[in-house]
N, CA, C and O atoms as a GROMACS GRO file, in nm:
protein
  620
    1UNK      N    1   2.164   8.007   7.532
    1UNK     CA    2   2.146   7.917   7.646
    1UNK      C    3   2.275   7.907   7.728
    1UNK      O    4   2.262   7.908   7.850
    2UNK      N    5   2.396   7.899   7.677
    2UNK     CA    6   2.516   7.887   7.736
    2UNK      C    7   2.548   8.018   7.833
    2UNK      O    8   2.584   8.006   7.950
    3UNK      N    9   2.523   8.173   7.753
    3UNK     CA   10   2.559   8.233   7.806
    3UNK      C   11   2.451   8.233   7.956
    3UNK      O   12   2.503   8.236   8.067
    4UNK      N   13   2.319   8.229   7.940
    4UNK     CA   14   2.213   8.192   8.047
    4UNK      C   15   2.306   8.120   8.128
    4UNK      O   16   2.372   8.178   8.214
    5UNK      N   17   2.317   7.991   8.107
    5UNK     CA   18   2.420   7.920   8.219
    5UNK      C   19   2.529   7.924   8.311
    5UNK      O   20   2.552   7.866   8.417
    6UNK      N   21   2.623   8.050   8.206
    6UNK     CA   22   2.726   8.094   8.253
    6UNK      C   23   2.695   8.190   8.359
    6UNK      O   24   2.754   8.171   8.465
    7UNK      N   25   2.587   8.327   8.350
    7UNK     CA   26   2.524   8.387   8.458
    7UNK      C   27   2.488   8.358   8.552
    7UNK      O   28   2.504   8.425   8.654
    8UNK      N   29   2.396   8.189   8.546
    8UNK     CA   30   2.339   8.114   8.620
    8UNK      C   31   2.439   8.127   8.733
    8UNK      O   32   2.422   8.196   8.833
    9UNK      N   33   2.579   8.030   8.696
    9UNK     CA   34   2.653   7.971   8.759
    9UNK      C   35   2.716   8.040   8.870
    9UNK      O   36   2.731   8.012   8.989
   10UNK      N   37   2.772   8.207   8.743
   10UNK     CA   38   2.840   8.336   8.826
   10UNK      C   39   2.739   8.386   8.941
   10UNK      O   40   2.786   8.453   9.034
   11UNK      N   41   2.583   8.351   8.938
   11UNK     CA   42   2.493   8.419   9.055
   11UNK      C   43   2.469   8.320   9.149
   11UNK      O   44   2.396   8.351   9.244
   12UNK      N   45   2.516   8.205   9.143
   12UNK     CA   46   2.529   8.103   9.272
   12UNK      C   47   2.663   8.115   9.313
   12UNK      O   48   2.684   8.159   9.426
   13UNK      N   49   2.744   8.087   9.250
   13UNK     CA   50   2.903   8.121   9.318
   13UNK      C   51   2.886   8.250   9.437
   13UNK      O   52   2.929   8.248   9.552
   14UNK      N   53   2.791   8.384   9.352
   14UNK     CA   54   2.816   8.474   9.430
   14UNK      C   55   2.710   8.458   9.530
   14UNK      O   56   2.708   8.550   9.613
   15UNK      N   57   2.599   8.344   9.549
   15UNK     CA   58   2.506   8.378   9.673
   15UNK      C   59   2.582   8.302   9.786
   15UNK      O   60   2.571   8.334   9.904
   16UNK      N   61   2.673   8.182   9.733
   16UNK     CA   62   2.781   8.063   9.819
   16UNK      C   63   2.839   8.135   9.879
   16UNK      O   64   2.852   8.109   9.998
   17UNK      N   65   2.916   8.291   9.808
   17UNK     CA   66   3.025   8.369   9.862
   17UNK      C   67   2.926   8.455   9.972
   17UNK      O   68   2.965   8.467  10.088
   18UNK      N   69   2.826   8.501   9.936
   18UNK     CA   70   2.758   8.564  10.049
   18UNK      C   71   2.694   8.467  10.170
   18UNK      O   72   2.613   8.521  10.245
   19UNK      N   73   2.728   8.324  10.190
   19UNK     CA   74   2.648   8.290  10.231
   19UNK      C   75   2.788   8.239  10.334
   19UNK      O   76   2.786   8.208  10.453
   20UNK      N   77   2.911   8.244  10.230
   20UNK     CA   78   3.019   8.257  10.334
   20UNK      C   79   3.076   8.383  10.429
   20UNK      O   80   3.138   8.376  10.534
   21UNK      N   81   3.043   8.473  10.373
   21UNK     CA   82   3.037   8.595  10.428
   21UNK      C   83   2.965   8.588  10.595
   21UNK      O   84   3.006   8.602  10.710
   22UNK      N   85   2.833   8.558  10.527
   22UNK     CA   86   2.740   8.590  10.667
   22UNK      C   87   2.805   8.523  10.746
   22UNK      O   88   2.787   8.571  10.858
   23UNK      N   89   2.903   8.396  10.751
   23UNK     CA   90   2.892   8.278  10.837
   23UNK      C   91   3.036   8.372  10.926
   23UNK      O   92   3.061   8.372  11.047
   24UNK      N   93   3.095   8.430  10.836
   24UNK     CA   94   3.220   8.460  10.917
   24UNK      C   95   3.180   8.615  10.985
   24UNK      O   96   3.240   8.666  11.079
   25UNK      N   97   3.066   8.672  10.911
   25UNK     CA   98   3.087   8.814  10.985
   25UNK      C   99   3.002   8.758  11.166
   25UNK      O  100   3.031   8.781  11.283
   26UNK      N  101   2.913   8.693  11.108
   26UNK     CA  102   2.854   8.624  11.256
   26UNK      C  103   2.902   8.590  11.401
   26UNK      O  104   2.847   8.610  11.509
   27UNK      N  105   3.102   8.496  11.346
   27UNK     CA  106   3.158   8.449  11.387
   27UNK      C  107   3.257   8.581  11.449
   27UNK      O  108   3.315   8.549  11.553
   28UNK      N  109   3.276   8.677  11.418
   28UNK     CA  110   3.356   8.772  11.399
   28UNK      C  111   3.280   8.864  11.510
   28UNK      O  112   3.337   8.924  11.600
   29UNK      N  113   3.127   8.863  11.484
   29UNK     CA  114   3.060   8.914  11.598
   29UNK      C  115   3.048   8.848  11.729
   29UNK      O  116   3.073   8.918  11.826
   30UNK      N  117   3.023   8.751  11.745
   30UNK     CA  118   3.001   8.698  11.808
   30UNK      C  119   3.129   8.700  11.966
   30UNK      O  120   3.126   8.712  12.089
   31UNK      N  121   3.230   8.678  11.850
   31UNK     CA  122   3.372   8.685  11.911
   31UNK      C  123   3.400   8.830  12.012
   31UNK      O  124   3.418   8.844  12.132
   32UNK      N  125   3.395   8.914  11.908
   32UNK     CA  126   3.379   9.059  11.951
   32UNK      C  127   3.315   9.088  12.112
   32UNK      O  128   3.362   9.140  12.213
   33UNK      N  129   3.170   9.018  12.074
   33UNK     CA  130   3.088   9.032  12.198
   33UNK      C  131   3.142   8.978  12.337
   33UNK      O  132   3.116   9.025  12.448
   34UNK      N  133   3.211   8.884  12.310
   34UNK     CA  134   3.320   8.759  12.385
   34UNK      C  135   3.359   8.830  12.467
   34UNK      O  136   3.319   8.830  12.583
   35UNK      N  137   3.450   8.908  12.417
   35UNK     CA  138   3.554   8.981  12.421
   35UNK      C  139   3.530   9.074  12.529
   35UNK      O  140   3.593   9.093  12.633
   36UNK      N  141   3.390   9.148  12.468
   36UNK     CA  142   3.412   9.268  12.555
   36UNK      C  143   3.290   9.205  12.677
   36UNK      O  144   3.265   9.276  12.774
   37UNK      N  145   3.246   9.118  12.667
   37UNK     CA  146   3.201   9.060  12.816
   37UNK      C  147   3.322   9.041  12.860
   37UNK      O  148   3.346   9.075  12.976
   38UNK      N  149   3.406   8.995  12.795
   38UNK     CA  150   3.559   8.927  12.929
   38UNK      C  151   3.620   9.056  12.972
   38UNK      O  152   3.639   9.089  13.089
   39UNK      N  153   3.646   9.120  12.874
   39UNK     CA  154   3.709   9.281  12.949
   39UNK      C  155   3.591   9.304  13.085
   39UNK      O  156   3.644   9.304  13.196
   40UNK      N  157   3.474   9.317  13.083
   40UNK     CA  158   3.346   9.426  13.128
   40UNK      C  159   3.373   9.304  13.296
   40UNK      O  160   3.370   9.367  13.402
   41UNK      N  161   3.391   9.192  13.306
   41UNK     CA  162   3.388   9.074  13.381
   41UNK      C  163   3.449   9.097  13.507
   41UNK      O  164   3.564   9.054  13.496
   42UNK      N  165   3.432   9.141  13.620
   42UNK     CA  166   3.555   9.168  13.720
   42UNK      C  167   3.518   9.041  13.866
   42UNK      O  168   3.438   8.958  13.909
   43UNK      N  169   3.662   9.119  13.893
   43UNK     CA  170   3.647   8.960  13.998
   43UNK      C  171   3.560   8.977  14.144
   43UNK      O  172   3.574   9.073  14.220
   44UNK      N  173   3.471   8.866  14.167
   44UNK     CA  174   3.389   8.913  14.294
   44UNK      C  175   3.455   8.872  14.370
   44UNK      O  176   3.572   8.842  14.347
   45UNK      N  177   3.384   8.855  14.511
   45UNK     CA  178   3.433   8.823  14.636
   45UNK      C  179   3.402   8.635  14.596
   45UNK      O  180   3.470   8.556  14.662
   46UNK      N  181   3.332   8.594  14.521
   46UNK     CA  182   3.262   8.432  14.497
   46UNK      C  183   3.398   8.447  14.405
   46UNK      O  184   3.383   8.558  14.354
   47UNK      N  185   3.474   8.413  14.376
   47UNK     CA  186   3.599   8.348  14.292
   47UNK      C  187   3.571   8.233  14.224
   47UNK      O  188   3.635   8.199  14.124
   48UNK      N  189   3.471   8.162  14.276
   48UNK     CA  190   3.455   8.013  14.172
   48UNK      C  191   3.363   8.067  14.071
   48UNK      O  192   3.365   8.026  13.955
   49UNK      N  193   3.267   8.179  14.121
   49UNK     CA  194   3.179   8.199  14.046
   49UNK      C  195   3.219   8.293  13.942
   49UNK      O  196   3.137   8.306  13.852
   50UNK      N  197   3.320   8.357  13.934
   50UNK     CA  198   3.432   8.429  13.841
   50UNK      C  199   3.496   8.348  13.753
   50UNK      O  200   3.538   8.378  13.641
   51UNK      N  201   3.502   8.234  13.818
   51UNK     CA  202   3.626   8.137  13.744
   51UNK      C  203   3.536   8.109  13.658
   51UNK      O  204   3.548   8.154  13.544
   52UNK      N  205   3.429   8.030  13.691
   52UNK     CA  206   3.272   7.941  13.618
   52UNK      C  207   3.279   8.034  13.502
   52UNK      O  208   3.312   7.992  13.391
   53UNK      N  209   3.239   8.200  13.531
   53UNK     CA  210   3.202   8.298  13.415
   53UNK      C  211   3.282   8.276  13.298
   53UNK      O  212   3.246   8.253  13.183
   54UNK      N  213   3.446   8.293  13.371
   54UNK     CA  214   3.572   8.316  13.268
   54UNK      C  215   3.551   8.180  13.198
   54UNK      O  216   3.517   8.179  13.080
   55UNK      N  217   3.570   8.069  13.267
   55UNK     CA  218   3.550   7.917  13.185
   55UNK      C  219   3.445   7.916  13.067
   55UNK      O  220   3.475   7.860  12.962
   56UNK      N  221   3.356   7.960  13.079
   56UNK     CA  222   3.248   7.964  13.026
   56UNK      C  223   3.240   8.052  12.874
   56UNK      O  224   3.189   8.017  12.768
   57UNK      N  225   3.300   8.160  12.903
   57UNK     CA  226   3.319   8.303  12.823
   57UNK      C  227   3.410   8.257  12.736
   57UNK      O  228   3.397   8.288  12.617
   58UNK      N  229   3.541   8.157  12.784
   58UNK     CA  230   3.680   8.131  12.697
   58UNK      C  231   3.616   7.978  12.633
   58UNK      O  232   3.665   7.938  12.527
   59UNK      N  233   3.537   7.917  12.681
   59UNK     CA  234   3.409   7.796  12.592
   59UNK      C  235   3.378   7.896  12.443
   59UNK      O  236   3.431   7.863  12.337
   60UNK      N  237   3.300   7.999  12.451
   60UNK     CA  238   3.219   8.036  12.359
   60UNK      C  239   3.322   8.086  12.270
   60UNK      O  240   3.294   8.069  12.151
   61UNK      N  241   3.463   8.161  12.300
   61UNK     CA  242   3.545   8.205  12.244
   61UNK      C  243   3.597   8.134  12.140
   61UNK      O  244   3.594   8.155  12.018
   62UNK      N  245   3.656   8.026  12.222
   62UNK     CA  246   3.674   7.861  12.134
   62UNK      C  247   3.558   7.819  11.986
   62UNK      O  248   3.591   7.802  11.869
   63UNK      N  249   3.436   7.813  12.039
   63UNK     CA  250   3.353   7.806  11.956
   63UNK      C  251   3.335   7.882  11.849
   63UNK      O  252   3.316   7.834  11.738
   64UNK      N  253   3.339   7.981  11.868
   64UNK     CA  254   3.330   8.080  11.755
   64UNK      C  255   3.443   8.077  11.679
   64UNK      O  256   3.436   8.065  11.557
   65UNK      N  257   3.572   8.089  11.751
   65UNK     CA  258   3.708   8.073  11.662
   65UNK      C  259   3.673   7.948  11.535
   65UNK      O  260   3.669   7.945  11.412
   66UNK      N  261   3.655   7.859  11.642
   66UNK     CA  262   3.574   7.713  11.521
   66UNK      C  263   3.515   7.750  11.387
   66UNK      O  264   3.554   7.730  11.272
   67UNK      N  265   3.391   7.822  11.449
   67UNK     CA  266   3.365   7.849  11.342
   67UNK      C  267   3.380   7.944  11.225
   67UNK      O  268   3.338   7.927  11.111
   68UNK      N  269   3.461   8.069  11.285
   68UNK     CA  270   3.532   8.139  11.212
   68UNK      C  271   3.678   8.073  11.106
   68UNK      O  272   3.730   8.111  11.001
   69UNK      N  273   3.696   7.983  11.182
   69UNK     CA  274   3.785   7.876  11.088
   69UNK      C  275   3.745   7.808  10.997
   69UNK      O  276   3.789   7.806  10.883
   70UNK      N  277   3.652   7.742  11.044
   70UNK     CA  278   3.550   7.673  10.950
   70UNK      C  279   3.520   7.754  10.849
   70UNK      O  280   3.581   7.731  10.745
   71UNK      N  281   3.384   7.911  10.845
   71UNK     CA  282   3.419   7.967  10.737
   71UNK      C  283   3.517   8.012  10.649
   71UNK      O  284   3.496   8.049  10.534
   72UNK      N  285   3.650   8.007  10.721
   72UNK     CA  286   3.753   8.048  10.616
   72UNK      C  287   3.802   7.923  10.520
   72UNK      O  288   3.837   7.910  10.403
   73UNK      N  289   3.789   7.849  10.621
   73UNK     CA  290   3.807   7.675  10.462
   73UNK      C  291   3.679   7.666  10.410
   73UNK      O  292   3.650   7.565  10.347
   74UNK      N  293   3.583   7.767  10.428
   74UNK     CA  294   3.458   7.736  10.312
   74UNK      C  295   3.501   7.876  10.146
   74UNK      O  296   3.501   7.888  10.023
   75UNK      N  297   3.528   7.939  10.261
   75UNK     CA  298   3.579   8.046  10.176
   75UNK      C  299   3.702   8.014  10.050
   75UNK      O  300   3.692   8.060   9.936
   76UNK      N  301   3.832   7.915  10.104
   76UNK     CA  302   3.924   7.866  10.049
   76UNK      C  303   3.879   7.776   9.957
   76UNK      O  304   3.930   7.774   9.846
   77UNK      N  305   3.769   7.683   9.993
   77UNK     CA  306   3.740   7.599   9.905
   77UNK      C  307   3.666   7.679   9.781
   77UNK      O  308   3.682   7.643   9.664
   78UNK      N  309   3.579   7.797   9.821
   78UNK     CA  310   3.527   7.856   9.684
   78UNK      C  311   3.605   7.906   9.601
   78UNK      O  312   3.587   7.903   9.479
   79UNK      N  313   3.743   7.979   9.682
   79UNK     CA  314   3.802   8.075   9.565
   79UNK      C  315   3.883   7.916   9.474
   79UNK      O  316   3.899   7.929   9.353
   80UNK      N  317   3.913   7.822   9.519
   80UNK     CA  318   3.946   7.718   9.398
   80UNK      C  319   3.848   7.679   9.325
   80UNK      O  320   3.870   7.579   9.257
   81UNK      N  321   3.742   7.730   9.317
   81UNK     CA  322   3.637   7.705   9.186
   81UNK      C  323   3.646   7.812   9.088
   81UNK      O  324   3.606   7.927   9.103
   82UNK      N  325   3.720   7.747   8.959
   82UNK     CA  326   3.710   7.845   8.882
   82UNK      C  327   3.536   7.861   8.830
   82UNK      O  328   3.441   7.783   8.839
   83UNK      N  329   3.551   8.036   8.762
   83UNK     CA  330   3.438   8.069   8.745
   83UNK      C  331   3.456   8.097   8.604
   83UNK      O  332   3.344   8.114   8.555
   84UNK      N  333   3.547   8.108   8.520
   84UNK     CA  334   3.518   8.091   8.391
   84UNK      C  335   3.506   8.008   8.260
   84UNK      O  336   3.573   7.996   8.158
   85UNK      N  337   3.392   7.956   8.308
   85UNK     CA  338   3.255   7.876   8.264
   85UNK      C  339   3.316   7.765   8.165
   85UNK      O  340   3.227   7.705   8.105
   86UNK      N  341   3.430   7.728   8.138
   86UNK     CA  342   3.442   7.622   8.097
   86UNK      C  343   3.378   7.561   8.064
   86UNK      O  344   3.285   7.540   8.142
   87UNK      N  345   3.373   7.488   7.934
   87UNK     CA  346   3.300   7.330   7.959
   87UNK      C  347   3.334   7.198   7.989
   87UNK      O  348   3.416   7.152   7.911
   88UNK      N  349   3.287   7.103   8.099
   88UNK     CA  350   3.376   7.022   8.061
   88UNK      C  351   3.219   6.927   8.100
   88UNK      O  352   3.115   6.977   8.144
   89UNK      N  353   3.244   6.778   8.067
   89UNK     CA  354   3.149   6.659   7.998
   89UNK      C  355   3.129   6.564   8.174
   89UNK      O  356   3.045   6.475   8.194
   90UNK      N  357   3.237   6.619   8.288
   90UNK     CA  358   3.240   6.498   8.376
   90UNK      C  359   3.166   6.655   8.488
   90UNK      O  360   3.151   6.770   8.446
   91UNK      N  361   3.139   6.611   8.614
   91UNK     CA  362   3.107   6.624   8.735
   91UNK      C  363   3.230   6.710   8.774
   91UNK      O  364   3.301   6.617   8.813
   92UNK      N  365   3.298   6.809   8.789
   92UNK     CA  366   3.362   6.868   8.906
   92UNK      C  367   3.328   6.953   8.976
   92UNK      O  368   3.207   6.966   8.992
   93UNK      N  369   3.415   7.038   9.040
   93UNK     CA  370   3.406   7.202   9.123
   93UNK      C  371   3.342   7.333   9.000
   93UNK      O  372   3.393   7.367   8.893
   94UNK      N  373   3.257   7.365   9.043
   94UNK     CA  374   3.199   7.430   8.993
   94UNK      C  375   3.086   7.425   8.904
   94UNK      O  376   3.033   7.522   8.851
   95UNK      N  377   3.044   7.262   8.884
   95UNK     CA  378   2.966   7.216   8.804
   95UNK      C  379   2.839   7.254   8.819
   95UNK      O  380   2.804   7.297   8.929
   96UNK      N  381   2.746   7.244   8.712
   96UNK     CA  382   2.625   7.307   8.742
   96UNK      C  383   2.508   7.149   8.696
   96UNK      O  384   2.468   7.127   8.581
   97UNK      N  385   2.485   7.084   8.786
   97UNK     CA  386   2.417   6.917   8.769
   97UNK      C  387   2.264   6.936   8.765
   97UNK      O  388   2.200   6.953   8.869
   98UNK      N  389   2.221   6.934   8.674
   98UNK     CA  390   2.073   6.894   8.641
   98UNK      C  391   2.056   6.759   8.616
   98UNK      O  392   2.093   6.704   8.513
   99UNK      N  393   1.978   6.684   8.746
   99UNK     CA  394   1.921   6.563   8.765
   99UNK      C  395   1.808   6.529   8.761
   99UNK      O  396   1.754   6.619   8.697
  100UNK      N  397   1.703   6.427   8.798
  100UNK     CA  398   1.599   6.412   8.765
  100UNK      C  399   1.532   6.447   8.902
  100UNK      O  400   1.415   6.413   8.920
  101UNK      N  401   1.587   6.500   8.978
  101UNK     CA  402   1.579   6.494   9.132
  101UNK      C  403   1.658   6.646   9.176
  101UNK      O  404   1.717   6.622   9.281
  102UNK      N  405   1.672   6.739   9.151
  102UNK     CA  406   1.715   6.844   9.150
  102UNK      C  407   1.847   6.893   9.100
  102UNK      O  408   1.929   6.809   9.062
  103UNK      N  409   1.878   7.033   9.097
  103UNK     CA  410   1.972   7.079   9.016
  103UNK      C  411   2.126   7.126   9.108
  103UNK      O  412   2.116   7.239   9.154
  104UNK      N  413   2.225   7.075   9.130
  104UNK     CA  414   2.302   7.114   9.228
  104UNK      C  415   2.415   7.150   9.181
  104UNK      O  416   2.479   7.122   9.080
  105UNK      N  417   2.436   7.240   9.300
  105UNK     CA  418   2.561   7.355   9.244
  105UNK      C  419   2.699   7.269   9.280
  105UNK      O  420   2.687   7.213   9.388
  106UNK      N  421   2.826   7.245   9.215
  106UNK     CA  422   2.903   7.165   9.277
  106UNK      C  423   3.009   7.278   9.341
  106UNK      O  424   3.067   7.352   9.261
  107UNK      N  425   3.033   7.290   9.475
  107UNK     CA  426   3.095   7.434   9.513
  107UNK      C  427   3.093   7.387   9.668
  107UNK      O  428   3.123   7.268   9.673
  108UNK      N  429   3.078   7.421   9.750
  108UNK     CA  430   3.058   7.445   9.895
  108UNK      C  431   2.941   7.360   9.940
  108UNK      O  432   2.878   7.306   9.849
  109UNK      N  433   2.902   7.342  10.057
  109UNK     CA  434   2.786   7.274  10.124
  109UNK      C  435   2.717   7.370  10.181
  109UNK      O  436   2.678   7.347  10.296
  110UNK      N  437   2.687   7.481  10.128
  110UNK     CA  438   2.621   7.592  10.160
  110UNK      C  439   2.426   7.529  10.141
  110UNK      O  440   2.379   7.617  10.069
  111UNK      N  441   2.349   7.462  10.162
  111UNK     CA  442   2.244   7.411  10.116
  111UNK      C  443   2.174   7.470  10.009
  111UNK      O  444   2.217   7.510   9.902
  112UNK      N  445   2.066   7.469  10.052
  112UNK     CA  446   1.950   7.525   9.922
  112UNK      C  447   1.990   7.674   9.921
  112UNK      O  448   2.026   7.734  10.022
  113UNK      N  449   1.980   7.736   9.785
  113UNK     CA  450   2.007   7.832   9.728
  113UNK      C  451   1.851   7.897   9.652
  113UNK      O  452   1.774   7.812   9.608
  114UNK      N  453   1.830   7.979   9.645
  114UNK     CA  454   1.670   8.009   9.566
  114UNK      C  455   1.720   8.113   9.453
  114UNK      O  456   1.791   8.207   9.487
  115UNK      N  457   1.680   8.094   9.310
  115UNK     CA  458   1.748   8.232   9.286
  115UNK      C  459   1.652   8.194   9.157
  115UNK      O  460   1.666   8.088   9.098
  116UNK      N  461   1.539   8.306   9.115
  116UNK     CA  462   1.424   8.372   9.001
  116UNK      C  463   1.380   8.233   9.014
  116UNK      O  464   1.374   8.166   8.911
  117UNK      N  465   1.340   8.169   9.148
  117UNK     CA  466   1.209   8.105   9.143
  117UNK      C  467   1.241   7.947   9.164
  117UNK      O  468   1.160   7.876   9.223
  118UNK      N  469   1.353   7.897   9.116
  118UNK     CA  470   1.424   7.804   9.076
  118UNK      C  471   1.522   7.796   9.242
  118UNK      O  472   1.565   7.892   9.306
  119UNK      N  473   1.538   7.625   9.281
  119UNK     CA  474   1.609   7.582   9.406
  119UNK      C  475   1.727   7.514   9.327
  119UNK      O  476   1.724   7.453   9.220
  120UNK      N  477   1.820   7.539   9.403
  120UNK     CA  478   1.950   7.460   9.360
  120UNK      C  479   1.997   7.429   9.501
  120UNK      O  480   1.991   7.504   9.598
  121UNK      N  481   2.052   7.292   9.494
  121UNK     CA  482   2.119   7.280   9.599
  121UNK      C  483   2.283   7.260   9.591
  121UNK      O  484   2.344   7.178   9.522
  122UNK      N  485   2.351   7.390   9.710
  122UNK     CA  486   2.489   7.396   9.676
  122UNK      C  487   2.572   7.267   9.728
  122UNK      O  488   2.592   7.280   9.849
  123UNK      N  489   2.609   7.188   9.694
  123UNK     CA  490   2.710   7.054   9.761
  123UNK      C  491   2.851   7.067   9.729
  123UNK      O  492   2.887   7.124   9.626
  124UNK      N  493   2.953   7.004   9.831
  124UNK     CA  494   3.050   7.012   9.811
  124UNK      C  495   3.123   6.850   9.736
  124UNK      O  496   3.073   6.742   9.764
  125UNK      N  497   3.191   6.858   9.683
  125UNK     CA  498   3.267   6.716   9.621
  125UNK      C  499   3.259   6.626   9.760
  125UNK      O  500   3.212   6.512   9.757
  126UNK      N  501   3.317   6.697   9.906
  126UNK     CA  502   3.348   6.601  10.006
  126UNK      C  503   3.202   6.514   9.996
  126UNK      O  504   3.180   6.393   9.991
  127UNK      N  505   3.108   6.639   9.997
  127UNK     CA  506   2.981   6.541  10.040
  127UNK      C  507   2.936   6.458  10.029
  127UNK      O  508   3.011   6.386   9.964
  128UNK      N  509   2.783   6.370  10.068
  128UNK     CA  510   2.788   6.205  10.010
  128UNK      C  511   2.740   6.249   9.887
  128UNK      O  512   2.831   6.221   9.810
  129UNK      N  513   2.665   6.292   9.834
  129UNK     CA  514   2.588   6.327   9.681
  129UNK      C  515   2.716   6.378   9.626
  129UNK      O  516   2.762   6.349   9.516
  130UNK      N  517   2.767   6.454   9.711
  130UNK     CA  518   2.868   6.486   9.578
  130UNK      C  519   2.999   6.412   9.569
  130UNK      O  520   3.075   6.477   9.497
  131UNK      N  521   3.059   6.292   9.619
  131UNK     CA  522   3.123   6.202   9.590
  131UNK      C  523   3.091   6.140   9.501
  131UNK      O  524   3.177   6.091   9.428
  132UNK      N  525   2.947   6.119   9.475
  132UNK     CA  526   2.849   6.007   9.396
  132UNK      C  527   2.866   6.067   9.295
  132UNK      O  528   2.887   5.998   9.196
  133UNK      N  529   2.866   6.238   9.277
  133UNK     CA  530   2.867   6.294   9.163
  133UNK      C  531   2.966   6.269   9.084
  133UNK      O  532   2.939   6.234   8.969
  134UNK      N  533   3.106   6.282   9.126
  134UNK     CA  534   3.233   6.349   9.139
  134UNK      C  535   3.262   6.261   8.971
  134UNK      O  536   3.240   6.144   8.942
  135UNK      N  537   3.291   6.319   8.926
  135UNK     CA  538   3.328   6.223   8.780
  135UNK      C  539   3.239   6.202   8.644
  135UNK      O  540   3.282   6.220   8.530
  136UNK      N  541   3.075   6.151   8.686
  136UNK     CA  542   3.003   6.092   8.658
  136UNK      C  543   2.964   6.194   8.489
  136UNK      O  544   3.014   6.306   8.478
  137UNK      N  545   2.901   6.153   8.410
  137UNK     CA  546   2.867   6.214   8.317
  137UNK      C  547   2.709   6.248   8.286
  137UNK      O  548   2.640   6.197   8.374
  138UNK      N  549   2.653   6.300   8.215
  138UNK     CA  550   2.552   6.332   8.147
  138UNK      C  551   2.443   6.177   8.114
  138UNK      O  552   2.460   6.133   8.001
  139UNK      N  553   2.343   6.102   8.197
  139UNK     CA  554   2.327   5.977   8.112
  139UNK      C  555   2.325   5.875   8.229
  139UNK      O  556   2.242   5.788   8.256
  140UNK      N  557   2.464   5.918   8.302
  140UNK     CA  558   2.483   5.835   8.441
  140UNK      C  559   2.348   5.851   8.563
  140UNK      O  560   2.259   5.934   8.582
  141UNK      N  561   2.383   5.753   8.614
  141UNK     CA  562   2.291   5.830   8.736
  141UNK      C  563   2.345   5.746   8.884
  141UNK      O  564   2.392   5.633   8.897
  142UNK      N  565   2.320   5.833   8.966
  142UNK     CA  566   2.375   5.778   9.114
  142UNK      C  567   2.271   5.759   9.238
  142UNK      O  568   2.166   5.820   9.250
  143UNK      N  569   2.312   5.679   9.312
  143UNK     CA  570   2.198   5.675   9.426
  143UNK      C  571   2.265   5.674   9.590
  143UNK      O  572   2.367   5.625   9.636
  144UNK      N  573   2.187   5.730   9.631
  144UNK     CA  574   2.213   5.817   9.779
  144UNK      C  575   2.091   5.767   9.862
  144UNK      O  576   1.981   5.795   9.814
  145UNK      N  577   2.091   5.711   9.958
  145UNK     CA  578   1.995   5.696  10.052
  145UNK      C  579   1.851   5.694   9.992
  145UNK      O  580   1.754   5.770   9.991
  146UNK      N  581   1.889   5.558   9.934
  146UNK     CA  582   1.738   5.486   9.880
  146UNK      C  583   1.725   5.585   9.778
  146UNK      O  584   1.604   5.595   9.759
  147UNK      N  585   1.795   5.674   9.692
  147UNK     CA  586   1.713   5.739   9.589
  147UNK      C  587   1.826   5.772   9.462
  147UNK      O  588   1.947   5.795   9.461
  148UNK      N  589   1.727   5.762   9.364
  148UNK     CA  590   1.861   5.746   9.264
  148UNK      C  591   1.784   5.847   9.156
  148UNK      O  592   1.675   5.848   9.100
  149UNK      N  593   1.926   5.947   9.157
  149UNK     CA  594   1.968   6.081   9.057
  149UNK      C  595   1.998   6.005   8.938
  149UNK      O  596   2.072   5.906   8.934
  150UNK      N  597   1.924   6.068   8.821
  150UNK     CA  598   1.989   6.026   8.674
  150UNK      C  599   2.011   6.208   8.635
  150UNK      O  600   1.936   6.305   8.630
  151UNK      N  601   2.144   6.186   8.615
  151UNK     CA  602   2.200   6.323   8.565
  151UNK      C  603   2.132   6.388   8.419
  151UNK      O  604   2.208   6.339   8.335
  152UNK      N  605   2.068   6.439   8.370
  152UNK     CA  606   1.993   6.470   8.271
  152UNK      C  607   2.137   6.568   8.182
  152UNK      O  608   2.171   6.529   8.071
  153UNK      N  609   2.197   6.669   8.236
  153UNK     CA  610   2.270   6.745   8.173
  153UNK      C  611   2.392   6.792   8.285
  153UNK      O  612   2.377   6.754   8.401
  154UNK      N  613   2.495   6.862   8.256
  154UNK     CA  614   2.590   6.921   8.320
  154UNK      C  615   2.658   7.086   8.238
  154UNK      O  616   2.701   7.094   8.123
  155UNK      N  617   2.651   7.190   8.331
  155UNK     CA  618   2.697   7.253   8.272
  155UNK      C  619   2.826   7.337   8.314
  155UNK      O  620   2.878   7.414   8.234
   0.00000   0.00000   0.00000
């Protein structure tokens, strides 16, 4: 059963990491595309309407940088989850929480995860569920917007 768990854990870490992946190759595209609209962009005889374009083009640029930043502190926050499977009795990074109310990955805020049939939801410590988590033991149980998790197990 342990070793089951330990696999478990190593094949959500790695769908979190792909799920950080997508977010930055997106961001990375997106940017790209930016880019070569602003190169392709030349100036008309309408100058405001050049300016509007460029304003507009260096908006989306911004945005994407965002979120290319953003995925890289999702990314930072995963590689500090260790992955070898420890046990430990409280709630941290990397925890694997079976509640009476679903099973959540403690790692990133990457959401629902699907993996051989079974939903996990990925939360991060910042989050509100997973603040509630953050500590708590096997027995405990916490409540979040009118609804209250009794932790059944932790692995």
């Amino acid at each position: 059963m342990a070793a089951d768990l330990d696999g478990l854990k190593t094949k959500l870490y790695a769908l979190c990491l792909g799920y950080v992946n997508q977010r930055m190759d997106t961001a990375r595209q997106a940017l790209l595309s930016a880019q070569q609209s602003a190169g392709e962009e030349t100036k008309s005889s309408a100058g405001d309407k050049y300016e509007t374009g460029r304003e507009m083009m260096q908006q989306e640029t911004n945005r994407n940088m965002a979120q290319l930043t953003e995925a890289n502190k999702l990314l930072a926050a995963l590689n500090q989850i260790s992955i070898n499977n420890a046990r430990h009795d409280t709630v941290h990074p990397g925890s694997l929480v079976f509640t009476d109310n679903g099973i959540f990955y403690i790692a990133i805020s990457a959401g629902v995860l699907k993996y051989d049939g079974e939903t996990y939801f990925a939360v991060s410590l910042a989050s509100p569920i997973g603040q509630q988590l953050k500590g708590k033991k096997a027995g405990q149980a916490v409540s979040i917007n009118n609804k209250t998790y009794l932790i059944k197990s932790i692995a």
